[in-house]
N, C-alpha and C positions, 0 to 999 in steps of 0.2 A: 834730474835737474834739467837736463834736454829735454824731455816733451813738455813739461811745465812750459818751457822757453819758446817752444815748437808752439803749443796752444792759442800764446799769449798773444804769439806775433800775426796766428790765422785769424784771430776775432780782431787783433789791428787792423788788418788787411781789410777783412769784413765791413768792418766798422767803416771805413775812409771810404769803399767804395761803394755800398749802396748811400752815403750821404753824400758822395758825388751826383750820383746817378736822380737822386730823391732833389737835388740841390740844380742840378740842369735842367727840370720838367720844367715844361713855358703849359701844361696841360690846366697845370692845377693852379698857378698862379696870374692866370690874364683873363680879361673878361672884355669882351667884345660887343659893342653898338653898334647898330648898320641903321643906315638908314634908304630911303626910295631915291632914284637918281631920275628925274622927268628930263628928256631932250627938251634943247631949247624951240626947234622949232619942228612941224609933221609936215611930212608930202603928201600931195592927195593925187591921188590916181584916177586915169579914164580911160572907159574901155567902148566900144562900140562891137555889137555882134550883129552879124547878119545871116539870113535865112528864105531861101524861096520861098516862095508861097504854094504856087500851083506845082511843086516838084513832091510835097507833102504827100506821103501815102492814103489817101481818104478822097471816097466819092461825096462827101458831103465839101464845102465850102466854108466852112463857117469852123468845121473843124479841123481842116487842114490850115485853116489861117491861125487859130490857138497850138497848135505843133510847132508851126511857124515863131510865132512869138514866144515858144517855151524854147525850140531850136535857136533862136537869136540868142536866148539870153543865159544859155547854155555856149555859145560861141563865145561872149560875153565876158564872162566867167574865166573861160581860157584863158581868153587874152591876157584880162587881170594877174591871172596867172603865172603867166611867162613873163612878164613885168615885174614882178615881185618876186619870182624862184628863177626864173632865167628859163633856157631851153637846151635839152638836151640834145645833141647831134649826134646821128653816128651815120658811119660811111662805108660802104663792104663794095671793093672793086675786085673782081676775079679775071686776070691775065692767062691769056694760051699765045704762045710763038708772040709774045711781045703786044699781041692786040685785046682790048678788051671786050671781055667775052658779057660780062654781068656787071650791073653799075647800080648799086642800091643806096637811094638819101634815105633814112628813116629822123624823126624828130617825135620829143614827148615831152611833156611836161608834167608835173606833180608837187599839187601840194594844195594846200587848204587854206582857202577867204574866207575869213569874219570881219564882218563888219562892212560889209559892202553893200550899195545902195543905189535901188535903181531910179536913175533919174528921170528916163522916158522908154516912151517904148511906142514903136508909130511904124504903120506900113510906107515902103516908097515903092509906088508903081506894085510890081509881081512880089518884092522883098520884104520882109520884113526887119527891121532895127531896134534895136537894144540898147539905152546908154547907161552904162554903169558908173559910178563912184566909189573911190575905195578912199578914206581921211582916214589915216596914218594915226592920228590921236585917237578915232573911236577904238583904231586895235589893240593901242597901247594902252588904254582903259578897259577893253576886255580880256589881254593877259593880266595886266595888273589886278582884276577881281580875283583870276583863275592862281594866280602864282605870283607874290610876292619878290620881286626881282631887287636883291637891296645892294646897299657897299658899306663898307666900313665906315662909321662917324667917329666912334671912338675906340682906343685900348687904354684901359689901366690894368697897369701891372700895381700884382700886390708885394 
């Protein structure tokens, strides 16, 4: 008569808690709407890059001044750059008896422009110049092709 009673009371036990367990899942009972979030307004950025002329490695003229203009707009670019991801610093000073021996700034930047646009591009005097644009909405339209960024519109629970 005891394990009868013993049986009864482990398939009770059983019972109560996988329909606890089955009764708490939010997995199988919610269904979720997201939808696109657009900011309300985009910053547009500007960069200017510059680049010698006659410092260009080439005996020709004509090709040191397209070096020129691709080194501007490669400086350009940078800039955009650090505007947009910031700049990295780092500092390495080495001390002996209190004085300093070695004193090193290094700086870098990293990271990746789409959607930028050049607006001119003109020698001045020996230099050459670059001016770029960067509209904050065209990038936000080329991740939104790339990658669907959404939020919650709705949950219904069933």
């Amino acid at each position: 008569m005891k394990l009868k009673n013993k049986n009864l009371f482990v398939a009770l036990i059983w019972t109560v808690s996988t329909s606890f367990l089955l009764g708490c899942s939010s997995v199988y009972d919610t269904h979720v709407q997201w939808q696109t979030v657009k900011p309300e307004t985009f910053p547009v950025l500007n960069a200017v890059g510059y680049a010698p002329i006659s410092l260009q490695k080439s005996s020709n003229e004509t090709q040191r001044m397209l070096m020129a203009l691709k080194a501007s707009k490669i400086a350009a670019y940078a800039e955009l750059a650090e505007q947009v991801y910031g700049q990295q610093v780092s500092n390495q000073v080495s001390m002996s008896d209190l004085l300093i021996n070695n004193d090193q700034l290094t700086a870098s930047i990293k990271g990746v422009i789409r959607g930028a646009k050049v607006v001119k591009s003109y020698p001045v005097g020996d230099t050459y110049a670059t001016e770029l644009s960067l509209d904050f909405e065209d990038v936000y339209n080329i991740y939104q092709a790339n990658q669907n960024r959404k939020e919650i519109k709705e949950v219904t629970y069933f």
